[in-house]
C-alpha positions as CSV (number, residue, x, y, z in Angstrom):
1,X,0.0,0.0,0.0
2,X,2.8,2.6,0.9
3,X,5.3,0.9,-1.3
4,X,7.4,-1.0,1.0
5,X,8.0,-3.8,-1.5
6,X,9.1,-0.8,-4.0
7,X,11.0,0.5,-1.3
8,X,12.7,-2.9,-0.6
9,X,13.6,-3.5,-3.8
10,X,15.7,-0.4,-5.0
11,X,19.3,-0.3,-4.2
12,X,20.3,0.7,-1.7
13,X,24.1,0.4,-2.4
14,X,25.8,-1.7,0.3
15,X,28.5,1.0,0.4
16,X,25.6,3.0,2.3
17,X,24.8,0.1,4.1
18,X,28.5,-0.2,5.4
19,X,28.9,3.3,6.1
20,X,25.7,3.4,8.8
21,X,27.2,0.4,10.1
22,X,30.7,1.5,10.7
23,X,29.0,5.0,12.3
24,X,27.5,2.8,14.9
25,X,30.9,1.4,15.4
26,X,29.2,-2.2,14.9
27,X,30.3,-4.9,12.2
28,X,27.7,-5.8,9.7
29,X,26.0,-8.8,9.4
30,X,24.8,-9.2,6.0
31,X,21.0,-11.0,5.0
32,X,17.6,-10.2,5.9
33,X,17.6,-12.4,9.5
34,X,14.7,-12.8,11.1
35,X,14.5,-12.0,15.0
36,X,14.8,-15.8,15.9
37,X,18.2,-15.6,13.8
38,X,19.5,-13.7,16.1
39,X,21.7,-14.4,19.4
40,X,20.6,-12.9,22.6
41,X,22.8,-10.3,22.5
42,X,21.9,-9.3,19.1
43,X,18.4,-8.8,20.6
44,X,16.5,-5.6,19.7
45,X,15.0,-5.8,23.4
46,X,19.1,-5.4,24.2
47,X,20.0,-2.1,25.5
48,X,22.6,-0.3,22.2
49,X,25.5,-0.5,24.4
50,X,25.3,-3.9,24.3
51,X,24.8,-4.9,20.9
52,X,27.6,-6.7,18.8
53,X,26.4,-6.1,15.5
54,X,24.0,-5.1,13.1
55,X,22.3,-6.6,10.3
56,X,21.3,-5.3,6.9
57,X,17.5,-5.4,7.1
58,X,18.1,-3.3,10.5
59,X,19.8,-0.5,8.4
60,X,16.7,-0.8,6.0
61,X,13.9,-0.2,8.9
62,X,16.0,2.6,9.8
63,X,16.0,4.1,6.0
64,X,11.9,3.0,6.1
65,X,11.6,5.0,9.2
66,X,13.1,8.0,7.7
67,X,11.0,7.6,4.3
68,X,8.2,8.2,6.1
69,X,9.1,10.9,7.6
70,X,8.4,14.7,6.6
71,X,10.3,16.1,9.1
72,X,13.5,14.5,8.3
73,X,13.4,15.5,4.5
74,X,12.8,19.3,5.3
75,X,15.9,18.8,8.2
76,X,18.3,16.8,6.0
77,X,16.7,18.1,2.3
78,X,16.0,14.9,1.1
79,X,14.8,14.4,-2.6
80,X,11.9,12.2,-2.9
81,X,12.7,8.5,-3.4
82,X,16.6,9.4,-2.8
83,X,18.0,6.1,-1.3
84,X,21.4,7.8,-1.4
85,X,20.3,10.5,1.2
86,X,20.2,8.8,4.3
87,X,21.8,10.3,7.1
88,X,24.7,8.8,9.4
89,X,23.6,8.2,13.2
90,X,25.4,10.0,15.3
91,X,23.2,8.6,18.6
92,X,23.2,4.6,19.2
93,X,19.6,5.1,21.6
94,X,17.9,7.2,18.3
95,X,18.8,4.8,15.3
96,X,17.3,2.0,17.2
97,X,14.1,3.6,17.9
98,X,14.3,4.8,14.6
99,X,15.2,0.8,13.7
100,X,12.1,-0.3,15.8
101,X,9.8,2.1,14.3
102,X,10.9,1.0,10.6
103,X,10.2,-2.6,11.5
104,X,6.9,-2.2,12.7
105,X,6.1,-0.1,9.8
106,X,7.5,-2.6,6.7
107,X,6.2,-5.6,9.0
108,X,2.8,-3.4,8.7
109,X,3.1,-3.1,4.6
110,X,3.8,-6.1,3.9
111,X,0.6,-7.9,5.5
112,X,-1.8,-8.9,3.5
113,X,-4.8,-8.0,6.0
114,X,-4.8,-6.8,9.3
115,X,-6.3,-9.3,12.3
116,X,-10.5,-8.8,12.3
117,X,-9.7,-7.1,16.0
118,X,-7.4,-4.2,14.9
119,X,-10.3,-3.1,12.5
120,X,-13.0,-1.0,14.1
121,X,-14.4,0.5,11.3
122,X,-18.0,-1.0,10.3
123,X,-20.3,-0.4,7.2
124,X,-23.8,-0.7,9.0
125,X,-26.5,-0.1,6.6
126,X,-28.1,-1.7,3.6
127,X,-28.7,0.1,0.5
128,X,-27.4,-0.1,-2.9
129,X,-23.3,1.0,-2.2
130,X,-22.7,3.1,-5.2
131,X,-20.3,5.5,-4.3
132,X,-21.0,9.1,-5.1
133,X,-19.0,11.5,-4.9
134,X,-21.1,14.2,-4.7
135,X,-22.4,12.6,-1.3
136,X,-19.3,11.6,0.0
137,X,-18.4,13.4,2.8
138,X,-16.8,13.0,6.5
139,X,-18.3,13.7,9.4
140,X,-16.2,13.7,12.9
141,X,-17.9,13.3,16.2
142,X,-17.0,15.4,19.2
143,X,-15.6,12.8,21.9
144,X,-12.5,10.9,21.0
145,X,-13.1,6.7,21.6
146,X,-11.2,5.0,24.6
147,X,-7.5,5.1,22.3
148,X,-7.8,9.1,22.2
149,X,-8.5,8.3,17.9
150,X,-10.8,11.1,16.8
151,X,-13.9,8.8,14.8
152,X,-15.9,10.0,12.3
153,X,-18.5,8.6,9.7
154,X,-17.8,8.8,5.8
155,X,-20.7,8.8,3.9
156,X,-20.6,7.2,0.5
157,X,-23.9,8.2,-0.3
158,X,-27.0,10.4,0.8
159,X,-27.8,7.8,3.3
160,X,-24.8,4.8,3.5
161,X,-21.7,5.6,5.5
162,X,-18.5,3.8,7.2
163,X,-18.7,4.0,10.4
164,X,-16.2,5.3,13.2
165,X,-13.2,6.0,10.4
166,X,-10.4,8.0,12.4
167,X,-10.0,11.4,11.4
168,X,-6.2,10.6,11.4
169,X,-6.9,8.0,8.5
170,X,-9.3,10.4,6.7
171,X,-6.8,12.9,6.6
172,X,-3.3,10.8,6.4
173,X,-1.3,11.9,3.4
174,X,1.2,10.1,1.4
175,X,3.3,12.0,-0.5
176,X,0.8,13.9,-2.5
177,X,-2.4,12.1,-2.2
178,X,-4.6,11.0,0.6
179,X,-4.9,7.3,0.2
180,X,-8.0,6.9,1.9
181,X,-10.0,9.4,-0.1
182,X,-8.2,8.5,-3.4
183,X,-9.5,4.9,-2.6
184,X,-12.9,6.1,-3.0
185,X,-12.6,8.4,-5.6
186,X,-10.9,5.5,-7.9
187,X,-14.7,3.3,-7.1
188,X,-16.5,6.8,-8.2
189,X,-20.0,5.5,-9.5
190,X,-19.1,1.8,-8.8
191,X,-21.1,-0.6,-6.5
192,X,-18.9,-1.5,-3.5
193,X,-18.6,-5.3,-2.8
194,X,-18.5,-7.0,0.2
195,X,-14.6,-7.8,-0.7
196,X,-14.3,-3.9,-1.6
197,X,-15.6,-2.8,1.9
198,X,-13.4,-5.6,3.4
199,X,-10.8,-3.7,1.5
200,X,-11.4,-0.4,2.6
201,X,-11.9,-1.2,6.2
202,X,-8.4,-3.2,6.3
203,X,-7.1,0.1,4.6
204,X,-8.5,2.7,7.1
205,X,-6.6,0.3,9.8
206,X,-3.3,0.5,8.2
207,X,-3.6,3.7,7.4
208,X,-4.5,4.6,11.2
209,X,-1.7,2.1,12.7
210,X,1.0,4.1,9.8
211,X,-0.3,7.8,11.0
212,X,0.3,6.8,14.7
213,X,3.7,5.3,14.1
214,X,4.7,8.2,12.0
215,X,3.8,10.5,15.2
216,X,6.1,8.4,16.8
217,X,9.2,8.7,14.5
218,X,8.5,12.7,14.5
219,X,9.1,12.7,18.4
220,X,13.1,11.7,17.5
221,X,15.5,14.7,16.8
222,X,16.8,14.4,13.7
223,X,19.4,17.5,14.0
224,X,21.8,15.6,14.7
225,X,22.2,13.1,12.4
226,X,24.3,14.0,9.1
227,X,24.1,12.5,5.3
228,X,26.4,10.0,4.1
């Protein structure tokens, strides 16, 4: 959905890779290894003084966590879809939150669904679910729900509406569209499906889950890290 296979797939040139690694002081491991791969002391849950190495996917969640992040391209001037820009860590304790946050995030893209719990958004009435645009609107309610999300409810048409979308979905930008309303303006005139609702209402919770990671990654000082 937010191109982490894309992202995963351009190169980013192991001379990069070595560079971040040799700024943590830490020797490389090469290969995407999983997290039972690893020895205890190359636990994430390790504190950073501790670690003995670092592995290649862990440099790429750190690059993911930067890509999503606006404030580090107006900081460091990235260009869009630059892989060479990445900045050097400069702080052990920030390039593993960073690393953590990065994780979660691909780990996120990469799922085909997200579990039937995580998705609170519900499509309650019958009717005929065209989508038209004329109607479709968004319509927040006052009180925020127990998780402190701001819902709302997104009418497709005069009368049929998704119920308690989070404002933070609604609103969550991606470069320069706003996947959740593209979504709908791509099924303009169109009869939704059962498996397009499904759809949507697995896309409003990654979108959500993506915005309030993103929050998180904006909280870590990026001033001073430098480019390559």
């Amino acid at each position: 959905m937010l191109e982490c296979q894309s992202f995963e797939s351009k190169d980013i040139a192991l001379e990069n890779i070595e560079k971040i690694s040799k700024s943590l002081g830490l020797p490389l491991k090469v290969g995407k290894l999983s997290q039972g791969n690893l020895c205890f002391v190359n636990n994430r849950e390790v504190r950073p003084e501790f670690r003995e190495s670092v592995t290649e996917i862990e440099i790429i969640d750190y690059c993911y966590a930067l890509y999503h992040s606006s404030k580090f391209w107006k900081k460091i001037g990235f260009q869009n879809d630059d892989l060479s820009q990445y900045p050097l860590p400069t702080n052990d304790s920030k390039f593993w939150k960073l690393v953590s946050f990065g994780a979660k995030l691909r780990q996120l893209h990469l799922k085909d669904s997200i579990a039937q719990e995580q998705i609170i958004t519900q499509f309650p009435l019958k009717g005929n679910n065209k989508v038209l645009l004329s109607n479709v609107r968004y319509s927040p309610l006052k009180e925020r729900n127990s998780n402190g999300l701001i819902l709302g409810n997104l009418y497709i048409n005069e009368t049929q509406y998704f119920k308690n979308v989070p404002e933070k979905a609604w609103d969550f930008r991606w470069k320069k569209e706003k996947p959740a309303q593209r979504w709908l303006q791509d099924q303009a005139d169109c009869v939704l499906t059962l498996e397009a609702i499904l759809e949507y209402q697995n896309l409003i919770a990654i979108l959500t889950q993506t915005a309030t990671i993103i929050e998180e990654i904006k909280k870590v000082d990026a001033t001073k890290l430098k480019k390559l």
